[in-house]
MILUMTOR-885956 format. One line per 10 residues: number of its first residue (from 1); their letters; for each residue x, y, z of C-alpha. Coordinates in pm, 1 decimal. Layout:
% residues N
NUM = A = X Y Z | ...
This chain:
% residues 131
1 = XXXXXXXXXX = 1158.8 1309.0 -1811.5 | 808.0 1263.3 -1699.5 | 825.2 879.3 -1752.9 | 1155.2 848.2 -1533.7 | 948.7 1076.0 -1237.4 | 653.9 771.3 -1330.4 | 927.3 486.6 -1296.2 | 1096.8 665.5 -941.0 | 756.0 712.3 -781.6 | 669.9 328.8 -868.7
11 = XXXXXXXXXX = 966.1 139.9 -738.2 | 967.0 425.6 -416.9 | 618.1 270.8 -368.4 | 673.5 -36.0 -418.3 | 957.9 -77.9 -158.1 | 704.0 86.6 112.3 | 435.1 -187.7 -7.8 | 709.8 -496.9 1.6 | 852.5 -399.5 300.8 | 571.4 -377.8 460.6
21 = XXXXXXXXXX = 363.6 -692.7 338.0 | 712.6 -854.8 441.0 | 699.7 -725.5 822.7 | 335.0 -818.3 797.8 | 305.4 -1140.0 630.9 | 642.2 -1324.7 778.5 | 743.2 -1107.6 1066.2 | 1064.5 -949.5 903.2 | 1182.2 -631.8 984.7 | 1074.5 -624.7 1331.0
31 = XXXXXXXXXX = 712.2 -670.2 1186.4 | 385.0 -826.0 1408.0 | 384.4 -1141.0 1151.8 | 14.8 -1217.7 1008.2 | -100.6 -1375.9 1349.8 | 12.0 -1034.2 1505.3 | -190.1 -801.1 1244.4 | -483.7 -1045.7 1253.2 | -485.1 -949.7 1647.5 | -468.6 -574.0 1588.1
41 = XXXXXXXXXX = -786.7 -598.7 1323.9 | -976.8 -814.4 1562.1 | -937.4 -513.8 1813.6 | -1049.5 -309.2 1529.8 | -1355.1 -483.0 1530.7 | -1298.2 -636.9 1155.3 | -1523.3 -997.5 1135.3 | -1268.1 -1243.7 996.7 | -972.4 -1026.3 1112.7 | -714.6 -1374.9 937.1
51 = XXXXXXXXXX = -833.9 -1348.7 623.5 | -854.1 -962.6 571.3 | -470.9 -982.3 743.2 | -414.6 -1195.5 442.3 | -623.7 -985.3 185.8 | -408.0 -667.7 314.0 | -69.8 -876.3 327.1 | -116.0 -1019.4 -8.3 | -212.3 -675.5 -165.8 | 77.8 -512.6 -64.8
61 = XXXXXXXXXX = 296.3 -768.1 -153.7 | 121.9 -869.2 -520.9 | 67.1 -456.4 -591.3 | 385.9 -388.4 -491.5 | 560.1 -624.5 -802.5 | 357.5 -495.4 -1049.0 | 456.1 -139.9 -970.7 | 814.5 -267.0 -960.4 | 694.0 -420.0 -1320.6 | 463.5 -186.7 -1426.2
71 = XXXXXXXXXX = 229.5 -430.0 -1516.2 | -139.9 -308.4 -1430.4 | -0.5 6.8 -1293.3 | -357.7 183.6 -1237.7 | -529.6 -145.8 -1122.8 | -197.0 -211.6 -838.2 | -224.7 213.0 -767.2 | -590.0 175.5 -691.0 | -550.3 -95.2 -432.2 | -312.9 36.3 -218.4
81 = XXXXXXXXXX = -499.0 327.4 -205.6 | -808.2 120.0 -90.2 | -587.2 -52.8 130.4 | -441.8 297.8 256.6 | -802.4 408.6 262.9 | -858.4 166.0 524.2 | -587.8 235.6 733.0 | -684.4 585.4 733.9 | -1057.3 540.7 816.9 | -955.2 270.8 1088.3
91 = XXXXXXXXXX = -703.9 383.6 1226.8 | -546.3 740.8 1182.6 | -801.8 982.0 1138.0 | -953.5 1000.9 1466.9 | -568.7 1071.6 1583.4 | -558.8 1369.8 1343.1 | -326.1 1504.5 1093.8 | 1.6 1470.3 1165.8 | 219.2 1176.8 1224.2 | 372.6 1219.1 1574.6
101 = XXXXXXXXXX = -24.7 1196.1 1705.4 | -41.8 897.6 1529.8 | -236.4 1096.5 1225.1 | -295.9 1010.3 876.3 | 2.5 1249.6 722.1 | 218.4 972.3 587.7 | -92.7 748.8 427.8 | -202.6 1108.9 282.9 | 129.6 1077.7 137.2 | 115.2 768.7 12.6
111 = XXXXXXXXXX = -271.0 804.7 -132.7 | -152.2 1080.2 -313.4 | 126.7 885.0 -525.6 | -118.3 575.1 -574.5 | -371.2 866.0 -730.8 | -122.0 1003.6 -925.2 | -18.0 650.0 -1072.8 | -376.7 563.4 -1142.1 | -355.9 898.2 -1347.9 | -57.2 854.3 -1530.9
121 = XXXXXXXXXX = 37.3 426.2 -1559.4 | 308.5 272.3 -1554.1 | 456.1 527.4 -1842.9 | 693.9 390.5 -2057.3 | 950.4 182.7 -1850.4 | 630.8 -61.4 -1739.6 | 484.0 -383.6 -1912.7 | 117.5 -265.2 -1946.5 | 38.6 -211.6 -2291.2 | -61.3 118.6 -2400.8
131 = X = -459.0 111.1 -2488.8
């Protein structure tokens, strides 16, 4: 049972991380496109706002098939939590807890599922080898 609750909370993931690195990357699903995120991080006062909009785009997107895979499971867990990290230190905590203020609630969320697949792996429905 414990490997099927493993294999639900990766794909569940990974669909938040595709979708997304999709709005962000090509401008799908009523998504800013990269030109559009590279414009928020600028106001954010990132240096090189492009290229981390293309570090952030790309991790979603590349973490996001290996959880559907489960191929490096802990390694594609711990950077969306850096990634999430980010977002949370950036842009949500200042605007509290919860989501309607614009809080950090559903990245909590999310943090909380990458740390609990960097505990457990992909489990036995994933392509990283058992060390």
């Amino acid at each position: 049972m414990l490997n099927l609750v493993i294999l639900i909370l990766r794909l569940c993931l990974a669909v938040v991380f595709i979708g997304h690195g999709l709005q962000v990357a090509f401008g799908l699903f009523g998504g800013p496109d990269i030109s559009g995120f590279s414009k928020m991080l600028a106001g954010l006062g990132f240096k090189a706002p492009t290229v981390w909009a293309y570090i952030a785009v790309y991790t979603q997107l590349i973490a996001g098939l290996f959880l559907i895979l489960g191929f490096l499971t802990r390694f594609a867990a711990f950077s969306l939590f850096i990634f999430m990290l980010v977002a949370v230190i950036t842009v949500h905590i200042s605007k509290g807890f919860f989501i309607q203020s614009g809080g950090f609630e559903y990245n909590f969320v999310l943090m909380c599922i990458c740390a609990s697949l960097m505990l457990t792996g992909s489990g036995k429905f994933g392509m990283t080898p058992k060390l």
